[in-house]
VEXMARRO-296066 format. One record per residue (C-alpha): x, y, z; residue in one letter; residue number from 1. Coordinates in steps of 0.05 Angstrom, whole numbers, plus 5000, padded with zeros to 4 digits. Layout:
# VEXMARRO-296066
X, Y, Z, A, NUM
...
This chain:
# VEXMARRO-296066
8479, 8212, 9107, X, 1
8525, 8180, 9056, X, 2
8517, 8144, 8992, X, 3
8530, 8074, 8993, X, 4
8523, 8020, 8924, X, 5
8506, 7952, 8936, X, 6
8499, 7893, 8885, X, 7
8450, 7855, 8896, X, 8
8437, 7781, 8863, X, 9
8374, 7774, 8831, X, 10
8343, 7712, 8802, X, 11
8280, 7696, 8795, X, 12
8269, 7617, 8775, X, 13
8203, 7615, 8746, X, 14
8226, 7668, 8696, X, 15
8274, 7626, 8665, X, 16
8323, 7674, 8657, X, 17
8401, 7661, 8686, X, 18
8417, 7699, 8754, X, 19
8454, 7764, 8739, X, 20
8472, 7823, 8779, X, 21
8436, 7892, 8794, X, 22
8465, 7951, 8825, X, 23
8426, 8006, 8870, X, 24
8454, 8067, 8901, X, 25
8412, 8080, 8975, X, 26
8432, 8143, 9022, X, 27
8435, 8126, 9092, X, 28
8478, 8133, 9156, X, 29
8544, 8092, 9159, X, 30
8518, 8053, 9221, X, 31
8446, 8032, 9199, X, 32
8451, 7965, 9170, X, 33
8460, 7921, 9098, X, 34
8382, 7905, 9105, X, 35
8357, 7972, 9111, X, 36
8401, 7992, 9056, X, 37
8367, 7933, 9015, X, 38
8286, 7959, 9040, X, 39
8303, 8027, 9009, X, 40
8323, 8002, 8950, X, 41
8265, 7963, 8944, X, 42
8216, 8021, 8970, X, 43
8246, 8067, 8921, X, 44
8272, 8040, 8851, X, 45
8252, 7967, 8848, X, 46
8189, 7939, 8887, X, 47
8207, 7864, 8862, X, 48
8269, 7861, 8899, X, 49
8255, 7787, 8943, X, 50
8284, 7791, 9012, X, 51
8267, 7744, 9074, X, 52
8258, 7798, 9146, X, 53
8229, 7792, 9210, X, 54
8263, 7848, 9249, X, 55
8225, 7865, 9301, X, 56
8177, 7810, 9290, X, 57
8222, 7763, 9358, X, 58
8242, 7730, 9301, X, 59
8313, 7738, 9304, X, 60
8363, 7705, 9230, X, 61
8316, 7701, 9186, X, 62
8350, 7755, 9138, X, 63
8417, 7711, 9116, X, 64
8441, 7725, 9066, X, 65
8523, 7727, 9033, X, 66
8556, 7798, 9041, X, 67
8616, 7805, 9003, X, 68
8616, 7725, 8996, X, 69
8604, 7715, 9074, X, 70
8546, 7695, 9110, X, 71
8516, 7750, 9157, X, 72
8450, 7767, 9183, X, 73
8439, 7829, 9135, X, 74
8404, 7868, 9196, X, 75
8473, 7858, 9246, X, 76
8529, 7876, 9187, X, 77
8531, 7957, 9181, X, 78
8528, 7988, 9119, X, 79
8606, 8026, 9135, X, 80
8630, 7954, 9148, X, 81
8598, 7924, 9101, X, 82
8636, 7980, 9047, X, 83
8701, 7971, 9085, X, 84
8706, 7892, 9060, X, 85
8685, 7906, 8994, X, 86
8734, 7892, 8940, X, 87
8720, 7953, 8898, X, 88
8675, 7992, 8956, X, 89
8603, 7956, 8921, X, 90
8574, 7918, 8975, X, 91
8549, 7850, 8944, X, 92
8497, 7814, 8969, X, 93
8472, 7747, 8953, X, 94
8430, 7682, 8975, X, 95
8457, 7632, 9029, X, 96
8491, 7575, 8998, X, 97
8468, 7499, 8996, X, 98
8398, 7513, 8996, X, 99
8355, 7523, 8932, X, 100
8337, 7602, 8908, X, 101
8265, 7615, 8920, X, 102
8276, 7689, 8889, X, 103
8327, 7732, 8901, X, 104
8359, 7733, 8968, X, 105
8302, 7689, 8995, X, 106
8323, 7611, 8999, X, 107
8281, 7551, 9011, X, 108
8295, 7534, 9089, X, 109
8249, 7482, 9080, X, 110
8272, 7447, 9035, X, 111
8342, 7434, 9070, X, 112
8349, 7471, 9142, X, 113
8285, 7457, 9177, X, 114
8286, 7387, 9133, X, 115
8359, 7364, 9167, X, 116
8329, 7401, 9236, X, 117
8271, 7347, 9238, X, 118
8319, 7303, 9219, X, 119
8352, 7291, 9289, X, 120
8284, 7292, 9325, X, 121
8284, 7358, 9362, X, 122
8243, 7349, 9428, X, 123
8266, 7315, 9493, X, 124
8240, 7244, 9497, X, 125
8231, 7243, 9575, X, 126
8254, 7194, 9622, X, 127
8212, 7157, 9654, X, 128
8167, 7156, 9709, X, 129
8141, 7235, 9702, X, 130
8158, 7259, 9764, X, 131
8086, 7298, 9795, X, 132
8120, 7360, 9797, X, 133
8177, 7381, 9752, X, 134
8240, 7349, 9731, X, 135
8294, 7382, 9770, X, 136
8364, 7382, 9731, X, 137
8428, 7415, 9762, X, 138
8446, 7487, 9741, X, 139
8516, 7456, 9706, X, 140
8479, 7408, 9661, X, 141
8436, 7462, 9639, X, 142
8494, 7512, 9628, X, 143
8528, 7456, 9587, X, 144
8474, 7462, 9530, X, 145
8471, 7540, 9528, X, 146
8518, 7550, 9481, X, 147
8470, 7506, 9439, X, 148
8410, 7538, 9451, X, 149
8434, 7603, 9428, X, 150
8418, 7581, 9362, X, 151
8379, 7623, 9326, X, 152
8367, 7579, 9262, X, 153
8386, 7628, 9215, X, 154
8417, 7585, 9169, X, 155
8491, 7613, 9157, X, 156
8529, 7556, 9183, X, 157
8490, 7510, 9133, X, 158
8504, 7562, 9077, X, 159
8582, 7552, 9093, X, 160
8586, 7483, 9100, X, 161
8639, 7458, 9060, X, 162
8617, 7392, 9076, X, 163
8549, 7392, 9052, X, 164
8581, 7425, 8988, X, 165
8605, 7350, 8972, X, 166
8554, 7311, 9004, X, 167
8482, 7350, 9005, X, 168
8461, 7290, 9048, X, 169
8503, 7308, 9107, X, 170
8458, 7326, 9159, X, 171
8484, 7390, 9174, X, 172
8524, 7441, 9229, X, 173
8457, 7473, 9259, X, 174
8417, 7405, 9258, X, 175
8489, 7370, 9296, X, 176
8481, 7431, 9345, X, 177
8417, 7424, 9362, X, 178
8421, 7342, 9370, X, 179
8478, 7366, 9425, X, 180
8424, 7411, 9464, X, 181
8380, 7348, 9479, X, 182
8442, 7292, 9484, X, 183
8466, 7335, 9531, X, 184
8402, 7345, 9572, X, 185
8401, 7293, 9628, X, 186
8324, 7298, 9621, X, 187
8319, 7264, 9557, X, 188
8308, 7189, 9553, X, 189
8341, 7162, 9481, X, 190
8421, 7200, 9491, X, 191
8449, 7134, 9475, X, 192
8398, 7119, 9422, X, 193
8413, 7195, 9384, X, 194
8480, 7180, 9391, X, 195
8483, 7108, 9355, X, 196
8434, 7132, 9313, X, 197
8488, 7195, 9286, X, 198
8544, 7150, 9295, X, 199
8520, 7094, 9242, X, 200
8492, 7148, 9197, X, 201
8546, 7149, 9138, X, 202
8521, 7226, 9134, X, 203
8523, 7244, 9212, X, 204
8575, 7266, 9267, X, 205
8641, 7234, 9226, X, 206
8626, 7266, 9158, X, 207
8646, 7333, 9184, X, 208
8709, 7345, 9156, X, 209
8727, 7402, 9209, X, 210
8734, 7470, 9164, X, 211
8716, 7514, 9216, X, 212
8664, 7549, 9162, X, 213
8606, 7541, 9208, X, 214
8650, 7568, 9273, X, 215
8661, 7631, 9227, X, 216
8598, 7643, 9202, X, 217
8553, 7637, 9264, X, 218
8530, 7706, 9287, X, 219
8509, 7676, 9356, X, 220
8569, 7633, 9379, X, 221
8541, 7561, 9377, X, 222
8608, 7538, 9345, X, 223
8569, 7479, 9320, X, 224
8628, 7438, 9297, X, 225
8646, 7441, 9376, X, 226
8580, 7412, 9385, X, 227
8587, 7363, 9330, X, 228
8658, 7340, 9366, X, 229
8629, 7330, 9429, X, 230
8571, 7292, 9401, X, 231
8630, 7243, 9369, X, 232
8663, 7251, 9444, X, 233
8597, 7223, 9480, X, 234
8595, 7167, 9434, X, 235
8656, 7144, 9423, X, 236
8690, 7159, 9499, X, 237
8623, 7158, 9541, X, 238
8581, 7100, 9501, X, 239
8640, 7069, 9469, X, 240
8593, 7070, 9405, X, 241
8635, 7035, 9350, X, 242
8602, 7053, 9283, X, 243
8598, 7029, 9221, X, 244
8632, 7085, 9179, X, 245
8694, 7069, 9229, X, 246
8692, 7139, 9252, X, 247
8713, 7128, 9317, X, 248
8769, 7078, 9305, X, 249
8793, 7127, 9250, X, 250
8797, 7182, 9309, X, 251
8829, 7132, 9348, X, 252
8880, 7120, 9291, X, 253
8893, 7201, 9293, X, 254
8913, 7195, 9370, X, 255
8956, 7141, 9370, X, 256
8998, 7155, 9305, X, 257
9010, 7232, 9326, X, 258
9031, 7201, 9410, X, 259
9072, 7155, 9371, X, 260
9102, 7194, 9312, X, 261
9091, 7260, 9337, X, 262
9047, 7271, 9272, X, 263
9008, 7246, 9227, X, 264
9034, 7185, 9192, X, 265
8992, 7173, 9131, X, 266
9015, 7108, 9108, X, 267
8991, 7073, 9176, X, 268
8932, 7113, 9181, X, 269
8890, 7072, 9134, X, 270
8908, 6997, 9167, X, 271
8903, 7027, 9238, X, 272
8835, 7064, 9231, X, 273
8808, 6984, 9196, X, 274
8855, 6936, 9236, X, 275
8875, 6968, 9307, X, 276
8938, 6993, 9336, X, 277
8976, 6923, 9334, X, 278
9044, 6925, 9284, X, 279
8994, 6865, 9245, X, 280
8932, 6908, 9238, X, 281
8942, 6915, 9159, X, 282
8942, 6842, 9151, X, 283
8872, 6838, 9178, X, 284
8813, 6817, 9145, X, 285
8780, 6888, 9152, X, 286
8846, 6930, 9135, X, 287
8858, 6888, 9082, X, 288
8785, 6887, 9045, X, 289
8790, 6970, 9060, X, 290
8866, 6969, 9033, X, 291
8845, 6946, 8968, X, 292
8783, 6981, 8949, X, 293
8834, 7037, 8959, X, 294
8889, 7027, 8907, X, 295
8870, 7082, 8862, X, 296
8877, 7134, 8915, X, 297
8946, 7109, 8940, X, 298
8967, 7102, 8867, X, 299
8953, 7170, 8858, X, 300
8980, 7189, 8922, X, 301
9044, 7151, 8903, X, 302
9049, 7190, 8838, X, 303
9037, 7255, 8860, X, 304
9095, 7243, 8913, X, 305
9044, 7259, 8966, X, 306
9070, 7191, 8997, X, 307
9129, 7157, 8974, X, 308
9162, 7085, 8981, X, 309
9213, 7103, 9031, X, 310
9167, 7146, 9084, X, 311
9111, 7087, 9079, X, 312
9163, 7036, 9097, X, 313
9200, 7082, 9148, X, 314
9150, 7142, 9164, X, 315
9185, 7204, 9190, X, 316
9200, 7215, 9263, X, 317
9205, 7268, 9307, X, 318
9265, 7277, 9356, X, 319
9258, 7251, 9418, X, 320
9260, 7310, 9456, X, 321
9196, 7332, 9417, X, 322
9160, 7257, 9434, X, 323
9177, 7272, 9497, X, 324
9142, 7340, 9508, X, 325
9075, 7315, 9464, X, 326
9064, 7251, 9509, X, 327
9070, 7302, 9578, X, 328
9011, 7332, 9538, X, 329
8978, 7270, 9532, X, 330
8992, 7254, 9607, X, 331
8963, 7317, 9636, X, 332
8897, 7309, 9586, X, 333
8887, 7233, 9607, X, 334
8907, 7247, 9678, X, 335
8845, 7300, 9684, X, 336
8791, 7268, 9725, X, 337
8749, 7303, 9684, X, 338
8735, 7320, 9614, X, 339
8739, 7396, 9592, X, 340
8691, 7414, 9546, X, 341
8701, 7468, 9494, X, 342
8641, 7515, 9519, X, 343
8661, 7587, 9518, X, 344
8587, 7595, 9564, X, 345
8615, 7555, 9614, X, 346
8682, 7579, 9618, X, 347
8688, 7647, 9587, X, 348
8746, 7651, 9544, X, 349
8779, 7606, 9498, X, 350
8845, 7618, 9541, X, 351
8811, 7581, 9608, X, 352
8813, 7514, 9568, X, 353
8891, 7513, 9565, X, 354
């Protein structure tokens, strides 16, 4: 047995007190885990401690919570480890982030996962006729989705999102994940109507601003931003789905500049992502209208010295060596006949994809 402390955040909204911080001391084992560290306290000094558990229940994730400011089921992070990444050896525990505090450590799901879940219509639509028997899909299509399926819905990677931080409308890492598992079932009936559909959405696949927050805080391994790029690969590649928000053309912008440049050149970025690749795009109608609603920002940008005069006019280069070596890379990837995906289920290890 040892003695472990762990802060816990308490807050109780219809109260109307501020949230504040409580500290218990619980003697366990160094290997049982954060949750049973939390039960004890709440079986033995304070009965009014709120915490959301199903262990045991086949109801895998739904204790989330933050530990030491990272999401984490509380009944897979041990109470040893938990100690180790404390700051001053207190293990802190608090609610998931970007949903609303029903009590305690329990958040309203409701009111944001399971909403942004619905929100991408999560049941196969099947193609049509019914066969009399069964559908019968090949074993690859079906490993392609596993690594969405593995989703438990606890919630962490919409507790990290950065992006739904800034915009609370964006629909969300575990609801993108889960739109991959049925646009990448061959079963289901509307893939090209999900895809336009999260394409023209101004909060859908191309307001992910790719901060690998949800990658790190998934204890299962979906990697939904991987899921979210492949749904913005299927549309834009595969349906050639050109969306309002200009998602895809931005993308587009990305590939070119960095083939041409050899990185990111941020003056042309703008006028190519609105206008297209030509050396006129800026003086388009499109580019243009965009160009100008966007003055403040490159007036800032101009005074800041993030962009100056000279590099719009005549962006830096690499040497030509370097071009050289970054459009072989571009050659092998376009020369594939087919498209790798990034599914660590189908191919094992991060290190196969090279």
């Amino acid at each position: 047995m040892a003695e472990f402390t762990l802060r816990l955040r308490r807050y109780d909204p219809e109260s109307g007190e501020a949230a504040y911080w409580e500290e218990h001391t619980v003697e366990l084992e160094p290997h049982r885990s954060v949750l049973e560290g939390i039960l004890q306290a709440r079986a033995t000094t304070d009965g009014s401690i709120g915490i959301r558990c199903s262990c045991r229940a086949a109801i895998c994730g739904s204790c989330g919570v933050r530990i030491n400011g990272r999401p984490g089921l509380a009944c897979h992070t041990h109470l040893d480890k938990a100690q180790r990444g404390a700051k001053d050896g207190v293990i802190e525990v608090e609610p998931m982030g970007n949903m609303p505090i029903i009590k305690d450590l329990i958040v309203d799901m409701d009111a944001v996962h399971w909403k942004k879940i619905q929100r991408v219509t999560p049941w196969l639509q099947p193609k049509q006729p019914v066969p009399e028997r069964e559908y019968v899909v090949a074993h690859e299509s079906m490993v392609d989705v596993t690594q969405s399926l593995a989703c438990i819905q606890c919630g962490a990677c919409v507790s990290d999102c950065l992006s739904m931080e800034v915009d609370p409308d964006f629909i969300g890492p575990a609801a993108l994940a889960k739109a991959y598992r049925l646009v990448g079932d061959p079963r289901d009936a509307a893939t090209r109507a999900r895809l336009e559909d999260l394409a023209s959405d101004p909060h859908g696949i191309y307001d992910c601003t790719h901060c690998f927050k949800c990658i790190d805080a998934c204890p299962k391994g979906v990697a939904p931003m991987s899921q979210i790029m492949r749904l913005r690969r299927r549309a834009g590649s595969d349906f050639h789905i050109e969306d309002p928000n200009n998602g895809e053309r931005h993308e587009r912008a990305f590939v070119s500049l960095v083939r041409q440049y050899g990185l990111l050149n941020e003056a042309e970025l703008l006028p190519r992502s609105y206008g297209g690749d030509s050396a006129l795009a800026k003086f388009k109608p499109s580019a243009a209208k965009e160009l100008a609603s966007s003055l403040p920002v490159i007036a800032k940008a101009l005074l800041r010295r993030k962009v100056t005069p000279t590099t719009a006019l005549k962006p830096h280069k690499l040497p030509k060596q370097d071009l050289d070596a970054i459009e072989r890379i571009y050659d092998k990837v376009e020369g594939r006949d087919e498209r790798f995906e990034l599914n660590l289920y189908i191919s094992g290890r991060d290190e196969d994809l090279t």
